[in-house]
C-alpha positions as CSV (number, residue, x, y, z in Angstrom):
1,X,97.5,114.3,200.6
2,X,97.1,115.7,197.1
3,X,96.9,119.6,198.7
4,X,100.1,118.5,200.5
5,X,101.8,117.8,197.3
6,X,100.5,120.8,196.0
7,X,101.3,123.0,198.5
8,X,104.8,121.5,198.5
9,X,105.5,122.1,194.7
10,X,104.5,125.3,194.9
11,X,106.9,126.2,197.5
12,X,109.6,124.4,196.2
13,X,109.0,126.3,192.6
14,X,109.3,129.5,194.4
15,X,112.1,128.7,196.2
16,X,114.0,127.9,193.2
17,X,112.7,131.0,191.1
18,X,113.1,133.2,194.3
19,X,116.9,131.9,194.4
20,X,117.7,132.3,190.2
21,X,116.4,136.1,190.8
22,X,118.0,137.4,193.8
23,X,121.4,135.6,192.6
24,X,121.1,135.4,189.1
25,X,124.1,136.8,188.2
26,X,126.4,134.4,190.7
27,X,124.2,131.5,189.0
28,X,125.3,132.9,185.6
29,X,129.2,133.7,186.1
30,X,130.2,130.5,188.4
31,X,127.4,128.2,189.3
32,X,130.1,126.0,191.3
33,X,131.5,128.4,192.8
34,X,127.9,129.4,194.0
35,X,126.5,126.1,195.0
36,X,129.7,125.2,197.3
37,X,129.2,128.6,198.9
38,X,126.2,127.9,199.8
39,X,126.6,125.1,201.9
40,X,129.1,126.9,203.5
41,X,127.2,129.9,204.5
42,X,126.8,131.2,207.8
43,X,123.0,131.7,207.3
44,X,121.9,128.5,205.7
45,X,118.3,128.8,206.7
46,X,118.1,132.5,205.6
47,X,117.1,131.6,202.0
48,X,114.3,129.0,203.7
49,X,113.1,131.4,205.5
50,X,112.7,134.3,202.8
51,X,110.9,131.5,200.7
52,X,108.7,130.8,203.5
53,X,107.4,134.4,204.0
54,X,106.9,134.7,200.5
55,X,104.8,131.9,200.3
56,X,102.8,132.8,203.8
57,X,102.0,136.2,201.5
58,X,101.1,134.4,198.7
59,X,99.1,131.8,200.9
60,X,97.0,134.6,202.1
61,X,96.1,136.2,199.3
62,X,95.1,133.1,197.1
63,X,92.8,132.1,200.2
64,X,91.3,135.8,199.9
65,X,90.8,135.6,196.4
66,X,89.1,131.8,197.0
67,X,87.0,133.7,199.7
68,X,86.1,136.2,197.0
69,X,85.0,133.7,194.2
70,X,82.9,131.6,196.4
71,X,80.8,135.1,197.3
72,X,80.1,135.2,193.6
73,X,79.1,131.8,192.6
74,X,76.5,131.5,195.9
């Protein structure tokens, strides 16, 4: 349960950071404005799905670099 909630932070941290980056400037000039377009977007699971690919990459590697580490402590 514990690497559930830690796997769900994580992705939740980068969806947030991923979504201040790619529309910083739209969070900066009218946040509002923003946040009411995005509920009416025609892609609403588009960001979700960016997010989730993002953290399937980042998944992989930090079980590559645990596969690693545990080579060098044996």
């Amino acid at each position: 349960m514990i690497n559930l909630k830690k796997e769900l932070i994580i992705f939740l941290i980068l969806f947030v950071v991923t979504s201040l980056v790619v529309h910083l400037s739209a969070w900066m000039t009218n946040p509002m404005f923003h946040m009411k377009a995005l509920f009416s977007h025609a892609m609403p699971y588009h960001p979700v799905l960016y997010v989730f690919l993002i953290y399937i990459v980042i998944l992989v590697l930090r079980v590559i670099l645990s596969l690693i580490l545990k080579l060098f402590r044996k």
